[in-house]
ROGU-308165 format. One line per 3 residues: number of its first residue (from 1); their letters; for each residue x, y, z of C-alpha. Coordinates in Angstrom, 1 decimal. Each point is the difference from the previous one (the first is absolute). Example, Ala and Ser with C-alpha at 12.3 -4.5 7.8 and 13.67 -1.06 7.14 Angstrom:
BEGIN
1 = as = 12.3/-4.5/7.8 | 1.4/3.4/-0.7;
END
This chain:
BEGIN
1 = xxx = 0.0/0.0/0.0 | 2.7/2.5/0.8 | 1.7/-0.9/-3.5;
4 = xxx = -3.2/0.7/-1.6 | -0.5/3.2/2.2 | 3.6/1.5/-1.4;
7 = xxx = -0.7/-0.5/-3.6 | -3.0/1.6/0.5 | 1.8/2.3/1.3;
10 = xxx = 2.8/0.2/-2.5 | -2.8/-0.1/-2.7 | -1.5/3.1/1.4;
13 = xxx = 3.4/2.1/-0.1 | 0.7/-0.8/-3.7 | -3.5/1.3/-1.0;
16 = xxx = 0.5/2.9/2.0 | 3.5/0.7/-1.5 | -1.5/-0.6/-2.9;
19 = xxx = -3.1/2.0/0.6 | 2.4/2.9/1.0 | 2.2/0.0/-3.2;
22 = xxx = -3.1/-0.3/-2.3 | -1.3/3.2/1.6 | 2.7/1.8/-0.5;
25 = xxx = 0.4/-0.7/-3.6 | -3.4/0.9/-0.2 | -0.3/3.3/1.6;
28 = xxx = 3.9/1.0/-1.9 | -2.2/-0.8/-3.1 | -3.2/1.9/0.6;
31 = xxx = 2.7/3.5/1.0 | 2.2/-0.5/-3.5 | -2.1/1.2/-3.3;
34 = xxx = 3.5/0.1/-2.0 | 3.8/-0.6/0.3 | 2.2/1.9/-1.8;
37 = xxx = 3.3/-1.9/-1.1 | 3.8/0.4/-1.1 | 0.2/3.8/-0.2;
40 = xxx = 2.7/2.1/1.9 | -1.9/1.5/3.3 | 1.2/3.1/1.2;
43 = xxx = -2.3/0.7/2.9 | 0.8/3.5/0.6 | 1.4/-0.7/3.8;
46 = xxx = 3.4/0.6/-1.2 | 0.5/-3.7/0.5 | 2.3/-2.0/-3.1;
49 = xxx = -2.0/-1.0/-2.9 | -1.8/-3.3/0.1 | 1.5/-1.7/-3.5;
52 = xxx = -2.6/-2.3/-0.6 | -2.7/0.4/2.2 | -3.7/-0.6/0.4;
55 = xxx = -2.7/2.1/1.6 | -3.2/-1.7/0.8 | -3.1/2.5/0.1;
58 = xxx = -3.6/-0.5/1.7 | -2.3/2.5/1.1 | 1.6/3.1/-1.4;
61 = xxx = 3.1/-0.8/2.0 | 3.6/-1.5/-0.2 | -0.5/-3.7/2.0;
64 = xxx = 3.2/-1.2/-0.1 | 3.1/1.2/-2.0 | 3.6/-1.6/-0.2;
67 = xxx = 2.5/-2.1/-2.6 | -1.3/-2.8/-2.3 | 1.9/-2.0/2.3;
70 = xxx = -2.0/0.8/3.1 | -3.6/1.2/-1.0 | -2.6/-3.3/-1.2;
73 = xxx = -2.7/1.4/-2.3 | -2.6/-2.1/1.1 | -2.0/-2.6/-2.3;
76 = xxx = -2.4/1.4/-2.4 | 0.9/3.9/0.6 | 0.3/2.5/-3.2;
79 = xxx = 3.4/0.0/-0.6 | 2.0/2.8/-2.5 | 3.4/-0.7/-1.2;
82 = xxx = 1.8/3.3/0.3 | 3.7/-1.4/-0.2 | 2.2/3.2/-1.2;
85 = xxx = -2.4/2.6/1.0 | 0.6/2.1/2.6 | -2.4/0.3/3.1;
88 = xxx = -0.2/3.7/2.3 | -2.4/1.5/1.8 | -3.1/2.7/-1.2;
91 = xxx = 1.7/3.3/0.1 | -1.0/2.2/2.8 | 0.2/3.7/-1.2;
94 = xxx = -0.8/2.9/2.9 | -0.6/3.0/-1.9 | -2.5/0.3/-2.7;
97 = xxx = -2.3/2.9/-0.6 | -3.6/-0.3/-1.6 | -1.2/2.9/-2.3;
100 = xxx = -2.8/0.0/-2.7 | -3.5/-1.1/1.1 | -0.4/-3.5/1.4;
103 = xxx = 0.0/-1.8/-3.1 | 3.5/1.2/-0.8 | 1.3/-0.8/4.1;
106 = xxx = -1.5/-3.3/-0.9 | 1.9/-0.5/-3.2 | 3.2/1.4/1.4;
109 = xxx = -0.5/-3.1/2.8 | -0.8/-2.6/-2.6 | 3.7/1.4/-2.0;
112 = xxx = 1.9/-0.9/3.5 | -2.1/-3.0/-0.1 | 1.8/-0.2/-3.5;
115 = xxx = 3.2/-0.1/1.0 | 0.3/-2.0/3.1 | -1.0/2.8/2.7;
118 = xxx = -1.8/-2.2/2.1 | -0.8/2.3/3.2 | 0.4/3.8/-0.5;
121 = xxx = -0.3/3.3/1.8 | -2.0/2.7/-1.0 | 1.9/3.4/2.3;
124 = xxx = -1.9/2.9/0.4 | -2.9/1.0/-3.1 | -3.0/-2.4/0.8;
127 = xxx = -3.2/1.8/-0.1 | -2.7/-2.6/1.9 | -0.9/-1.6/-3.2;
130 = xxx = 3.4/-0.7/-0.8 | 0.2/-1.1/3.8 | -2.8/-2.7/-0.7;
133 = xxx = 2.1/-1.3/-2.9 | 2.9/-0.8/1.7 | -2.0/-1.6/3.0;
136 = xxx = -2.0/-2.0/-2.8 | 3.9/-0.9/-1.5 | 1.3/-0.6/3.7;
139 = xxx = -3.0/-2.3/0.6 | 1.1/-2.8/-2.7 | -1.5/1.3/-3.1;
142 = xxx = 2.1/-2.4/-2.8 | 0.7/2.2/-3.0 | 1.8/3.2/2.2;
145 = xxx = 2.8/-0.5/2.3 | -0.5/0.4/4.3 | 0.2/3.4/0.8;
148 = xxx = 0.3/2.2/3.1 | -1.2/3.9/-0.1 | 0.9/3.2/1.6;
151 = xxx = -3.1/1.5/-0.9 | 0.8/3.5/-0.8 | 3.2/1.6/1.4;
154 = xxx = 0.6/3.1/2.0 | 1.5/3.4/-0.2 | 0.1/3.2/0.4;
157 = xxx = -1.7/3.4/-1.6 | 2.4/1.0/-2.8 | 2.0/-3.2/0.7;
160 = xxx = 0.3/-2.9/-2.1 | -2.8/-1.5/-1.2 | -1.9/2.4/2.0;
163 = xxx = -2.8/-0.3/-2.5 | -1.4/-3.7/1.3 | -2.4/0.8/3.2;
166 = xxx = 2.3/-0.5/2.8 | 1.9/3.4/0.9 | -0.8/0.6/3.7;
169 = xxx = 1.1/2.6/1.4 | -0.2/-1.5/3.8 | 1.0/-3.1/1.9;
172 = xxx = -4.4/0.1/0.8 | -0.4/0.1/-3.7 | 2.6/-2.5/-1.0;
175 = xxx = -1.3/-2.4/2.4 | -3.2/0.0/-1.3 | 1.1/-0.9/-3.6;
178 = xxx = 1.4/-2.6/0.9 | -2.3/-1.2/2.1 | -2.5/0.6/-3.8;
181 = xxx = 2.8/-2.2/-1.5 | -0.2/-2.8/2.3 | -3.7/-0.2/-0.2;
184 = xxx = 0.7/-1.0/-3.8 | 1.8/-2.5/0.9 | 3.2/0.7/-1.6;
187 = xxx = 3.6/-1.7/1.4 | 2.2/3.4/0.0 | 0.3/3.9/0.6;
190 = xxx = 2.7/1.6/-2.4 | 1.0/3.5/0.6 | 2.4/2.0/-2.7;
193 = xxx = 2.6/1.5/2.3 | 1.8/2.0/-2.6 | 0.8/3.3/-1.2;
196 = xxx = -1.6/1.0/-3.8 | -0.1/3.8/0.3 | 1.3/3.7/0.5;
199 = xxx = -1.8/-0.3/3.1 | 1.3/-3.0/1.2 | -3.4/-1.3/1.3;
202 = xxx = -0.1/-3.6/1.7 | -1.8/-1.4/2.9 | 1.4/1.2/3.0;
205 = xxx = 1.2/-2.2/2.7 | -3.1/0.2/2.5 | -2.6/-1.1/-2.7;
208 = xxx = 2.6/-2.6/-1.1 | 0.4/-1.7/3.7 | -4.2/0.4/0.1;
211 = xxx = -0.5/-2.0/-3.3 | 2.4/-2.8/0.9 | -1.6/-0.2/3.1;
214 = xxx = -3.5/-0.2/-0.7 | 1.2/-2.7/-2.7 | 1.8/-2.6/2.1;
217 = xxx = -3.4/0.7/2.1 | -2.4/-0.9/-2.4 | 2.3/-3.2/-1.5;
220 = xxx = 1.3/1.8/-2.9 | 3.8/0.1/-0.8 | 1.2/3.5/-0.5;
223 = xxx = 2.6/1.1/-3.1 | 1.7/2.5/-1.3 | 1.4/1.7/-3.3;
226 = xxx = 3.3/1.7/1.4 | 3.0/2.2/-1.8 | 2.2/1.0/3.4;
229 = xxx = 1.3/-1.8/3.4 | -1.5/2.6/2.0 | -3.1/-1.0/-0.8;
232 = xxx = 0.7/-3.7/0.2 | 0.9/-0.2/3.4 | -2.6/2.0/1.0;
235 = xxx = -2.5/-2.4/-1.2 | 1.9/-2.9/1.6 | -0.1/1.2/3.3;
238 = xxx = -3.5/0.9/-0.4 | -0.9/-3.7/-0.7 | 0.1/-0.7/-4.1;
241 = xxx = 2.7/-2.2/-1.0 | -0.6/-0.3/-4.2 | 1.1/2.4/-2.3;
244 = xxx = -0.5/1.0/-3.7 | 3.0/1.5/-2.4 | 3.1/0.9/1.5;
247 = xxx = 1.8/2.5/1.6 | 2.3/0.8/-3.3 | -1.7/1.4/-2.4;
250 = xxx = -3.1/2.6/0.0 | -3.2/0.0/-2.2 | -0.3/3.6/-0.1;
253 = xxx = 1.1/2.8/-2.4 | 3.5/-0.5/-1.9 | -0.2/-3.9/1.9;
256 = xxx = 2.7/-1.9/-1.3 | 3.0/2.0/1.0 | 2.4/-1.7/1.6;
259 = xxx = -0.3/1.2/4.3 | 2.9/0.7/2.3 | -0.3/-2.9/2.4;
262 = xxx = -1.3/-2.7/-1.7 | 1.0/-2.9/2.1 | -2.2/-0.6/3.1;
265 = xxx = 1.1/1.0/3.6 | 1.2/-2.8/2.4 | -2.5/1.7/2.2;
268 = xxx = -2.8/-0.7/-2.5 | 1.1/-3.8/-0.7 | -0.1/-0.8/3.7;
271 = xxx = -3.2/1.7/1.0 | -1.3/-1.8/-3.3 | 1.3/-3.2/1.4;
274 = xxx = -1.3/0.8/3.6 | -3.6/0.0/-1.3 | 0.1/-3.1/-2.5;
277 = xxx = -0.7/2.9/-2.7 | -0.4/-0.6/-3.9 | 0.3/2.5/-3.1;
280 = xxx = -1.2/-1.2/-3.1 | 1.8/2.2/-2.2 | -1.5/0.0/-3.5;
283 = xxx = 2.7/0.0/-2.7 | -1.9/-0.3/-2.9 | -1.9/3.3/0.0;
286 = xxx = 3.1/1.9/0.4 | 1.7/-2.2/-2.9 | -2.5/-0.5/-2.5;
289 = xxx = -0.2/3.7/-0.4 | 2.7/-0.4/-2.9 | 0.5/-4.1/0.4;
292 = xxx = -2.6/-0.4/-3.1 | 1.6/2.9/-1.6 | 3.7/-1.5/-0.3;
295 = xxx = -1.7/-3.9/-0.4 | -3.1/0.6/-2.8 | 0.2/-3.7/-1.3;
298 = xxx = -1.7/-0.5/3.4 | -3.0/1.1/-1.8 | -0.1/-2.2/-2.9;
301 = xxx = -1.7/-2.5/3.0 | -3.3/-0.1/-1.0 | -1.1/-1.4/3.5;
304 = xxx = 1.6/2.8/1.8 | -1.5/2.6/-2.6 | -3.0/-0.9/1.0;
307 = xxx = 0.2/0.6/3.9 | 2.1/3.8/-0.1 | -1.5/2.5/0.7;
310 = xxx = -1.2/1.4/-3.8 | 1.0/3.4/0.4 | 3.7/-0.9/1.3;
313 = xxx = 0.0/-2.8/-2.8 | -0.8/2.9/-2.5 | 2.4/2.4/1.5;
316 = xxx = 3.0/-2.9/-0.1 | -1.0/-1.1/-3.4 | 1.1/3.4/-1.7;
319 = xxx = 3.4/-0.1/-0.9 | 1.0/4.1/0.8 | -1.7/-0.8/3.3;
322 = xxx = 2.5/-2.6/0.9 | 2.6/2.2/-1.6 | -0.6/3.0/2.1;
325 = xxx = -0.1/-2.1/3.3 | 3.3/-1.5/-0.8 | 1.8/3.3/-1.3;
328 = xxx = -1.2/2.2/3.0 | 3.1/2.2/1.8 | -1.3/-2.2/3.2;
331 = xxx = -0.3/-3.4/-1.2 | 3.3/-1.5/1.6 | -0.2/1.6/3.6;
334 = xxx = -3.8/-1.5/-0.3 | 1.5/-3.2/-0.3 | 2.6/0.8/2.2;
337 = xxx = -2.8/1.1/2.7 | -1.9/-3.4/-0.7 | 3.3/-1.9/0.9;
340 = xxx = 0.1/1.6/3.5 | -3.1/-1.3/0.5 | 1.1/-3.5/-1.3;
343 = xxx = 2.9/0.2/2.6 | -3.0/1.4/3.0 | -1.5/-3.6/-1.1;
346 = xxx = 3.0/-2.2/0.4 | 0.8/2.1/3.4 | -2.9/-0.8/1.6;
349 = xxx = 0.1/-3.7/-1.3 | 3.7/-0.2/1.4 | -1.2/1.6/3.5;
352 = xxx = -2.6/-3.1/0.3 | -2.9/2.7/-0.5 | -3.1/-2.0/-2.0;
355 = xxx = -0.2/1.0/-4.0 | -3.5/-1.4/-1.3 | -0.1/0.9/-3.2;
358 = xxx = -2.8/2.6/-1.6 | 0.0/1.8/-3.0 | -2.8/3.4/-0.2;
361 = xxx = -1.4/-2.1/-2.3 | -2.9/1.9/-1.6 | 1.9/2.5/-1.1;
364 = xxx = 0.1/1.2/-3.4 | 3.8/-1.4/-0.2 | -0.6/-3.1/1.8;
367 = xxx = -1.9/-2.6/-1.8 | -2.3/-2.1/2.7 | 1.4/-3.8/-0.1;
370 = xxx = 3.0/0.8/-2.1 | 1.4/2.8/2.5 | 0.4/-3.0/2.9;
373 = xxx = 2.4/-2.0/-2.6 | 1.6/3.3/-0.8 | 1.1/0.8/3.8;
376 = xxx = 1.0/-3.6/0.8 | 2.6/1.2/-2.6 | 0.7/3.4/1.5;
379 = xxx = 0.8/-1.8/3.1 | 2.7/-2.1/-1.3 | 1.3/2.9/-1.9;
382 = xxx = 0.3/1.5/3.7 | 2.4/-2.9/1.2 | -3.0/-2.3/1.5;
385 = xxx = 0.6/-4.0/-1.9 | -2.9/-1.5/-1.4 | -1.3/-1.9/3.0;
388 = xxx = 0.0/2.7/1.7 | -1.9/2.1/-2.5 | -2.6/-2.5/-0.3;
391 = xxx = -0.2/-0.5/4.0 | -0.7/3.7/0.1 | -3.0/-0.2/-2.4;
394 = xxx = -1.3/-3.2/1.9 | 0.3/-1.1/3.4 | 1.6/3.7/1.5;
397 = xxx = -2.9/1.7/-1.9 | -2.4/-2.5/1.6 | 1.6/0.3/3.5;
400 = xxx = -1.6/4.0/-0.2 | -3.2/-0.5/-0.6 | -2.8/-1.0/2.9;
403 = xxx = 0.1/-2.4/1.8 | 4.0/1.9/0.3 | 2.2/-3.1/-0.2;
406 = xxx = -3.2/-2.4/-0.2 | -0.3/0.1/-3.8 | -1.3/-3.2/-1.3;
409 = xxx = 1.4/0.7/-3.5 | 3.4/1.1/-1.3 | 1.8/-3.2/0.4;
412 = xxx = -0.2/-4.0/-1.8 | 0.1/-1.7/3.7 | -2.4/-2.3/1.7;
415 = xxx = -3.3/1.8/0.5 | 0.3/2.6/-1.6 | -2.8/1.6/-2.8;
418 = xxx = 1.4/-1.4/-3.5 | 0.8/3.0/-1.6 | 2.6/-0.6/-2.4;
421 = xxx = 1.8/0.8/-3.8 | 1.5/-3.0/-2.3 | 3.0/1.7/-1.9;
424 = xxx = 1.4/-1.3/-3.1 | 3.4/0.8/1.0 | 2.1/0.7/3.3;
427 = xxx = -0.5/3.6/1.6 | 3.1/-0.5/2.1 | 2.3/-0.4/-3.3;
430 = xxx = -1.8/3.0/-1.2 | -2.6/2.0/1.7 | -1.7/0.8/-3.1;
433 = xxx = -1.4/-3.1/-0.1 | -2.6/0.6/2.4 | -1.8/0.9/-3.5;
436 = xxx = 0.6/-2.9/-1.0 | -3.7/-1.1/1.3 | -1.8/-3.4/-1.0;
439 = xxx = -2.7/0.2/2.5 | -1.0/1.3/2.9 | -1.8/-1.6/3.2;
442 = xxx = -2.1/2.2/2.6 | -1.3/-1.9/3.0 | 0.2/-3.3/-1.8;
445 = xxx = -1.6/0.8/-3.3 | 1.5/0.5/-3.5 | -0.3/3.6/-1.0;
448 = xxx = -1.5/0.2/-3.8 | 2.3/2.6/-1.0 | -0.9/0.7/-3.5;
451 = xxx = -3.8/1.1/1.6 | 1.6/2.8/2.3 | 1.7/2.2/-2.8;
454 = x = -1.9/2.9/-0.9;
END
């Protein structure tokens, strides 16, 4: 009886084990909708490239990603063989601007679509129908990329940009738009902290601490467009820790000269440091003032044609135009001046100081979609290597937007949303080949591409 008791007993244990296993295989099967095999996988952690990897997929997210060697693509999943493709992640871009009606915002999201800009960031000229746009986009709407919002941005009377709504003239006032902003539901506050005028008009330090602080009351993450390091640390100390441009080069009359101190104070860098800041400096609008000027050819692309800006595709088009940018008495110290700010970049990335990558896309010179490729570029140019171009257009681009540090995209890894470009060729040999686009994946799906061109 007891020998019949223990293989009972024995019985029971293999079913169970085998019970167990069965589940497993099971449930791994119901989370994997596809497996993605053989290409090179860089996953935008800075980590070395996977050779030959495989990414399984389920549910909009990355389930498991390794080697061929490690990584079992479970019986009877979709399988693509992408052996000599490259794999990175959707391209996070953090400053884009809007203009047109809604129809043309929506295009302009569908171009960054387009090109592999999976989550953008729209800085500073949302009116609250533009505002419900990029909450329908943040929400999971397939054909335009996620998107965060900073409604519309403040100012100052006479300042920059002091023709959007928000100009107050007291901490009360500035409080309460922001709390008006908030109740949109928007992610951001931007302020332009700069200088455009004879008068020198900006928003003066008291209405500056009350906006930041009404922000980080209400949940929303407070920004800034800055030219000088004055203004910089004020801002840190007052609680903001993200800033727009640089402090190298102005965007006000006769901008472009080359300025006394270029290089950024060790003061500066450390208070920077102290208060995990980031600038997102925005080469390409200070560039591409004369880049399609010296490079027409880039306009024989039909694709990119299609998604500039008509007016500045007009104005680059004609050849006297191009001819009377690049013969001006103050062409070279422009591109001397754009340098300086090149060399602010690499500072800043040298210090440890976060560089996400954005771009003022949205403006006439800055083609939406094509702009993000075009700065990855810039920021080798500035000393950065590949990797770390791409990192700063993925995962450190993801790391500033809510949750801060929390993102859920920006990276290939386990559990994280399956956002993604397939490259015909390897951005790290050259980082032009982030153009190099197959396809595009956002939260699991294949984008149809050929549907979001205008």
């Amino acid at each position: 009886m007891k020998s019949l008791n223990r293989l009972y007993l024995c019985i029971f244990i293999c079913l169970l084990f085998s019970c167990s296993d069965s589940a497993i295989t099971v449930s791994m099967n119901e989370n994997i909708d596809l497996a993605l095999v053989g290409p090179r996988l860089i996953d935008g952690t800075g980590n070395d490239p996977i050779p030959d990897s495989v990414l399984l997929i389920g549910r909009g997210r990355i389930q498991a990603v390794g080697s061929r060697q490690t990584i079992d693509v479970p019986e009877g999943t979709e399988t693509i063989n992408l052996s000599g493709k490259t794999i990175i992640p959707g391209l996070v871009d953090l400053h884009a601007h809007y203009g047109g009606p809604v129809t043309a915002s929506e295009q302009a999201l569908k171009n960054q679509l387009y090109y592999g800009v999976t989550t953008t960031r729209s800085i500073g000229s949302d009116t609250p129908d533009k505002v419900s746009l990029m909450l329908e986009a943040h929400a999971g709407r397939p054909d335009l990329p996620r998107a965060f919002t900073a409604g519309l941005g403040f100012s100052y009377p006479g300042g920059f940009n002091s023709s959007f709504p928000n100009t107050p003239t007291t901490p009360e006032e500035a409080r309460q738009n922001v709390r008006e902003q908030a109740a949109l539901g928007v992610h951001f506050t931007k302020m332009w902290v700069n200088e455009v005028n004879e008068a020198g008009l900006k928003i003066p330090a008291e209405i500056r601490s009350a906006i930041i602080d009404e922000s980080i009351r209400n949940g929303l993450i407070p920004v800034a467009h800055i030219d000088e390091e004055a203004d910089g640390i004020q801002l840190l100390e007052a609680g903001m820790n993200e800033f727009l441009h640089s402090t190298v080069l102005t965007f006000g009359p006769g901008a472009g000269a080359p300025v006394d101190n270029p290089a950024p104070s060790q003061r500066f860098l450390d208070t920077c440091l102290q208060n995990n800041c980031a600038f997102t400096p925005t080469l390409s609008i200070i560039q591409n003032n004369w880049h399609f000027a010296e490079n027409p050819e880039l306009l024989d692309d039909e694709v990119l044609r299609s998604v500039f800006n008509p007016s500045a595709l007009e104005r680059y088009s004609d050849p006297a135009v191009r001819a009377s940018i690049i013969e001006a008495n103050n062409f070279q110290e422009r591109k001397a001046a754009f340098r300086q700010v090149q060399d602010f970049v690499k500072t800043l990335f040298d210090a440890g100081i976060k560089v996400p990558l954005g771009t003022d896309s949205g403006t006439p010179s800055v083609p939406m979609g094509w702009g993000t490729h075009h700065e990855l570029e810039l920021y080798v140019e500035a000393g950065l290597t590949p990797m770390e171009a791409i990192m700063a257009a993925t995962s450190i681009g993801a790391s500033r937007l809510p949750p801060v540090n929390a993102a859920e995209f920006g990276t290939l890894t386990k559990g994280m949303s399956a956002d993604l470009l397939v490259l015909d060729a390897n951005p790290l040999i050259n980082i032009r080949n982030t153009l190099q686009i197959d396809q595009v994946m956002l939260r699991g799906s294949w984008v149809d591409r050929e549907t979001l061109l205008p």
